[in-house]
VOGU-3710 file (C-alpha; in Angstrom, 3 decimals, decimal comma):
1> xxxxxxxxxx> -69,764/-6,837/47,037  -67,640/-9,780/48,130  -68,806/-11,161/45,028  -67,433/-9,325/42,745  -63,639/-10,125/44,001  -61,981/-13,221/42,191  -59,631/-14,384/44,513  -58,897/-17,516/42,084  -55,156/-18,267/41,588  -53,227/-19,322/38,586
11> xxxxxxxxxx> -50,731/-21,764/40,283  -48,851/-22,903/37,289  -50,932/-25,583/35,699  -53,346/-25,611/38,408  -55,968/-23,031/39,059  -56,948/-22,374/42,703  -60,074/-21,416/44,295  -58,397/-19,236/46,451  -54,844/-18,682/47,524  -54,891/-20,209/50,503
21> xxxxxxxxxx> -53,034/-23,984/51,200  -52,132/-25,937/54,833  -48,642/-26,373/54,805  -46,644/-29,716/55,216  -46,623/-31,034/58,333  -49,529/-29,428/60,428  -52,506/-31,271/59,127  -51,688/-34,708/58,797  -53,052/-36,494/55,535  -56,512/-34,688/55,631
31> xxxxxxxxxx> -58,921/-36,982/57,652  -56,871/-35,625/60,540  -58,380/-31,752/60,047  -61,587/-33,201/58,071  -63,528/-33,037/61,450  -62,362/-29,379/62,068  -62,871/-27,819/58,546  -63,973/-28,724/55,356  -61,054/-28,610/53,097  -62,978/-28,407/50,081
41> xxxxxxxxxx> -62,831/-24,752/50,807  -58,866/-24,430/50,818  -56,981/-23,504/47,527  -54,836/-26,254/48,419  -53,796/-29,125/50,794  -50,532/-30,624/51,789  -50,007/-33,670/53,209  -47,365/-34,409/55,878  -44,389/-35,944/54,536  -44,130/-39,035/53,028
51> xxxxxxxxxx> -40,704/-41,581/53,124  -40,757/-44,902/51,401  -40,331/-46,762/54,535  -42,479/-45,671/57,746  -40,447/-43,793/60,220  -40,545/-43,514/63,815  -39,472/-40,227/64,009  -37,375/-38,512/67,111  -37,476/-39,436/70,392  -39,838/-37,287/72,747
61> xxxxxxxxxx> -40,026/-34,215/73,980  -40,130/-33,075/70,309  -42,619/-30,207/70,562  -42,131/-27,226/72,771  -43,922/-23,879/72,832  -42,147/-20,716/72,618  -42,776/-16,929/72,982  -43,808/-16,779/69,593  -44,135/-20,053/67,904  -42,741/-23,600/68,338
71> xxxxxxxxxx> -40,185/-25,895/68,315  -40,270/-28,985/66,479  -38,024/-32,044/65,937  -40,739/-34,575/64,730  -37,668/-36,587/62,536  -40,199/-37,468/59,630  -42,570/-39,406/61,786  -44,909/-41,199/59,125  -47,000/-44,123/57,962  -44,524/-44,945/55,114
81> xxxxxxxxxx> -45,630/-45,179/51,445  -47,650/-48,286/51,502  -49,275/-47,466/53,983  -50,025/-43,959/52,576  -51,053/-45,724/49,288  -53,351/-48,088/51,003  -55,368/-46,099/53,919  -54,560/-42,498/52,725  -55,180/-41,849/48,873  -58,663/-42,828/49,288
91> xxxxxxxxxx> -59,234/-40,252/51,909  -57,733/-38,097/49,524  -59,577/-38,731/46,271  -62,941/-37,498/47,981  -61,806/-34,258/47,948  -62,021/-31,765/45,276  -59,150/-29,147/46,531  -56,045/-30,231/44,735  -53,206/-32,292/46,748  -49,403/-31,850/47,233
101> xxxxxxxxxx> -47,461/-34,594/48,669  -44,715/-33,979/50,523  -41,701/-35,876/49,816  -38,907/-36,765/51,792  -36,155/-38,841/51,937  -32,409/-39,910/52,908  -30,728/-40,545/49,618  -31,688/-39,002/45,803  -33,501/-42,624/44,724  -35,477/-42,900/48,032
111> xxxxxxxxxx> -37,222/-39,454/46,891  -37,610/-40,719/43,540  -38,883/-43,978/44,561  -41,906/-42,437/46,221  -42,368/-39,996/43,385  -42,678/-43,042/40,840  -45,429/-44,966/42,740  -47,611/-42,233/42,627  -47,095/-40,126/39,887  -49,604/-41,877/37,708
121> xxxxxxxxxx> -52,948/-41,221/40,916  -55,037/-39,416/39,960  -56,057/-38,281/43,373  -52,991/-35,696/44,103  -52,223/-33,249/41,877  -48,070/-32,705/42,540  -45,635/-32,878/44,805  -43,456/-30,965/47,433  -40,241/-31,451/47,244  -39,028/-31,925/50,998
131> xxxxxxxxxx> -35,359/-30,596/50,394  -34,056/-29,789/54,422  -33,401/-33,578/54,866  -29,893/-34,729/55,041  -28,250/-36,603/51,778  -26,899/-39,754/53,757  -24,611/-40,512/50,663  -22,897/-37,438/51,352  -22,062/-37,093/54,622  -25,151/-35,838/56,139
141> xxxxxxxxxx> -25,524/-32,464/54,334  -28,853/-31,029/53,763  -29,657/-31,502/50,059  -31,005/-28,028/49,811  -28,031/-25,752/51,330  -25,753/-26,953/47,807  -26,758/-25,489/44,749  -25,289/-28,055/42,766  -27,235/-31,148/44,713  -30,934/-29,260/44,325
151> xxxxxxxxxx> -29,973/-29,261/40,664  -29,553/-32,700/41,521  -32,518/-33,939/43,089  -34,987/-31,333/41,466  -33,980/-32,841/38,258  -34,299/-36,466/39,683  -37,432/-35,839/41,033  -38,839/-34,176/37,594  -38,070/-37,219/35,791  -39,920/-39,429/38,453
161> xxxxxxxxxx> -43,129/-37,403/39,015  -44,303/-37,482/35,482  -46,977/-35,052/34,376  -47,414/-33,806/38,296  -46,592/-30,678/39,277  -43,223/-30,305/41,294  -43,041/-27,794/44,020  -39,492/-27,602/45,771  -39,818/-26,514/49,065  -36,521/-24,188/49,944
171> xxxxxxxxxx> -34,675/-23,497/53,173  -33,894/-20,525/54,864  -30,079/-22,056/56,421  -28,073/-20,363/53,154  -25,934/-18,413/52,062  -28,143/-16,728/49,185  -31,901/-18,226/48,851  -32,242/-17,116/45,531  -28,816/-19,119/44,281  -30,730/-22,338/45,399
181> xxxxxxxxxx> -34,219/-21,096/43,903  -32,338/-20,388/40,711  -31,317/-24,178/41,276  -34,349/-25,417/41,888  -36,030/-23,581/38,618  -33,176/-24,330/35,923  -33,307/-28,001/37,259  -37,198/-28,505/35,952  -39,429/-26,888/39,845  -42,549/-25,798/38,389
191> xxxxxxxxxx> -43,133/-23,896/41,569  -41,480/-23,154/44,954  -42,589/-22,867/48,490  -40,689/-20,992/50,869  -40,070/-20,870/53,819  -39,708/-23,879/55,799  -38,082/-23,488/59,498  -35,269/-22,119/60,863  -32,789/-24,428/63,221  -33,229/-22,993/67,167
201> xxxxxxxxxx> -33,344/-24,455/70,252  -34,511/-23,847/73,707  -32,800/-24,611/77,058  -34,128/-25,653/80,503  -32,476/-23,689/83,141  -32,902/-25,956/85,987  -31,461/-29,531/84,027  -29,225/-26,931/81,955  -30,097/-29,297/78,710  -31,858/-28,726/75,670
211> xxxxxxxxxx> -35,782/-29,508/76,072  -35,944/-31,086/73,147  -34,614/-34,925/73,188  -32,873/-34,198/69,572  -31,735/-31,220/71,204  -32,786/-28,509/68,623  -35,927/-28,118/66,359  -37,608/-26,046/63,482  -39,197/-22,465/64,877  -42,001/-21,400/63,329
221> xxxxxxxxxx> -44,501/-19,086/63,655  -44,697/-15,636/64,130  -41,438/-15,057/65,170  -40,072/-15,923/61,677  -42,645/-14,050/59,442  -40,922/-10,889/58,758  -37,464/-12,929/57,788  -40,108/-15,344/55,700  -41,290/-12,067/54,058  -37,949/-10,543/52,881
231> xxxxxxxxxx> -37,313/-13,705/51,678  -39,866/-14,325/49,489  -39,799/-11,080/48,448  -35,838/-11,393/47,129  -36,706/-15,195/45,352  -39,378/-13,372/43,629  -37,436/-10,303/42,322  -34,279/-12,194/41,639  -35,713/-15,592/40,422  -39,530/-16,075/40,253
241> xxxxxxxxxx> -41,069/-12,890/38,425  -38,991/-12,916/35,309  -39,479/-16,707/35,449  -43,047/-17,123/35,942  -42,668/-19,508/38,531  -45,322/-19,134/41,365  -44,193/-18,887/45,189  -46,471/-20,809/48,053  -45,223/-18,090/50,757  -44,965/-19,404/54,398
251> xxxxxxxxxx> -43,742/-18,667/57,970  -45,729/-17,045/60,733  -49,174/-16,624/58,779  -52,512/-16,148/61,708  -54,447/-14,192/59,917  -55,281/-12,451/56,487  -52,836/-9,220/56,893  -50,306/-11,764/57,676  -50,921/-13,519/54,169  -51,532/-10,126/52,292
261> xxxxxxxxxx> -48,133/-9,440/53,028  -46,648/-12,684/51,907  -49,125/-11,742/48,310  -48,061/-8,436/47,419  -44,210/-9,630/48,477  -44,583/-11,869/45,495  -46,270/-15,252/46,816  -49,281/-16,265/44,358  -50,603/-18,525/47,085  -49,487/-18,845/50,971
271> xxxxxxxxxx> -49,871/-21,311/53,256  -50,929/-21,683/57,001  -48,725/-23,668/59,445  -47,940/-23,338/63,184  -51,593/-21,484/63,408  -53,427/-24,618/62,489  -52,557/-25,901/65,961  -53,840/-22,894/67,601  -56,892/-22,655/65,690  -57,781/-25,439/63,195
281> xxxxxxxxxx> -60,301/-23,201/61,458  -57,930/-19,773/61,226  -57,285/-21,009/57,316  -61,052/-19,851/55,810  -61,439/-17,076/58,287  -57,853/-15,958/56,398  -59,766/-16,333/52,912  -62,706/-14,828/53,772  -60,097/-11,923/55,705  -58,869/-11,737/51,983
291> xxxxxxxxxx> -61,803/-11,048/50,450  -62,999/-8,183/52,997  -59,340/-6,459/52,106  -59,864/-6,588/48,153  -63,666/-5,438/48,794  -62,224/-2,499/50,336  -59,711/-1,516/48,041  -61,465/-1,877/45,482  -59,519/-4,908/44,002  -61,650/-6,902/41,786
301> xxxxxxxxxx> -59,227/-10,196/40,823  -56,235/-10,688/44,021  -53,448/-11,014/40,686  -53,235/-7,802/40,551  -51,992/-7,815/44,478  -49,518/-10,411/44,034  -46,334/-8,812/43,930  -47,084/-5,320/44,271  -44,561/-4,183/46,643  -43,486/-0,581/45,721
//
């Protein structure tokens, strides 16, 4: 009976096998979870982010467990663009799922930069538009908390990319999330992916100091899904339906309920994060979990769930 349910995804230009991506950040470039799964199976990969110069990243501790997710203050740790280019894209062009990249970056022409250099392989399909880093060239504010400097960047990073797909990646530290997703879609974002981490921090009570060496960190997991939910739910109501842009929903997802939520919220496709470093393979049990719930209501293509909040 599983058979008869097309969980296949229209993704804006891309069409999915199923709705199901990694999201930045938790799976390396591939080869990393390549000896866990086999990605071929996902609707989608994302690579961890890429900066045009290699990047140490924070000092340690930068990871630290909590009640209901983790911490992290990684700082962009990554192999740099050439680097990517050389050992990574090849890695990448043996599979058949198709490939975000995740861009980041400290100014506006450091983003586009990395977008240029690859927008004409043929091995990724678009790009993720990393938009929680601080703009150095103005005073250390996040280029996605300003309406007016997504418009900026999105628009930057649409001429760069070329033909790819752009995906801009929005975060939750706002005022109103749909004013920036509004942003993000006048400015050229063929899609959006929401949400990435919230800022939080955890203290040890015997030093009476922060755990983490950059003192606070990104929580994810669990503990953000229902907040990740509402918000996805509000971008797609207020920005995304009447738009036709698709949503990559994100924040706490274990299992398939989790993700079913995040679909009939308004996410076309979701992605799996903090889980992956619980269980590596929790992503196909979650499309196969997918599958079982359309079987058994009856729900023969997973379109008509997305978005089907009452």
């Amino acid at each position: 009976m599983e058979e008869m349910v097309d969980i296949s995804v229209e993704f804006g230009r891309l069409r999915l096998a199923n709705p199901v991506f990694t999201a930045s950040g938790t799976c390396g470039y591939a080869d990393e979870l390549g000896d866990f799964v086999d990605i071929n199976k996902l609707g989608g990969f994302i690579t961890k982010s890429i900066t045009q110069q290699p990047r140490k990243g924070n000092d340690t501790p930068r990871i630290v467990e909590t009640d209901s997710g983790m911490l992290n203050a990684i700082g962009l740790a990554n192999i740099g663009l050439d680097k990517f280019i050389e050992e990574k894209l090849p890695v990448i062009e043996k599979l058949s799922v198709p490939v975000f990249v995740n861009v980041a970056g400290e100014t506006i022409e450091e983003y586009a930069a990395v977008a240029e250099r690859l927008a004409d392989r043929q091995e990724i399909a678009g790009f993720e538009l990393n938009i929680s880093c601080p703009n150095v060239a103005k005073g250390g504010i996040s280029f996605g908390t300003e309406a007016w400097q997504v418009r900026e960047i999105t628009s930057a990073m649409k001429r760069a990319c070329g033909e790819k797909m752009l995906m801009v990646k929005l975060s939750p530290a706002v005022t109103d999330i749909s004013v920036i997703a509004r942003a993000a879609v006048d400015a050229g974002a063929d899609a959006l992916s929401l949400i990435n981490t919230f800022t939080a921090m955890v203290v040890d009570i015997e030093s009476r100091k922060p755990i983490l060496a950059n003192r606070t960190g990104g929580l994810s997991g669990p503990a953000i899904k229902p907040i990740a939910v509402y918000l996805v739910n509000k971008v797609y109501t207020e920005v995304a339906k009447d738009r036709g842009v698709p949503i990559l929903g994100m924040g706490g997802i274990r299992n398939a309920s989790d993700a079913i939520e995040f679909i009939i919220a308004g996410a076309s496709a979701v992605a799996v994060g903090t889980s992956n470093f619980v269980e590596p393979g929790c992503a196909i049990k979650i499309i196969e979990g997918i599958k079982q719930y359309c079987t058994g209501k009856n729900i023969t293509n997973i379109k008509d769930l997305v978005g089907s909040l009452e």
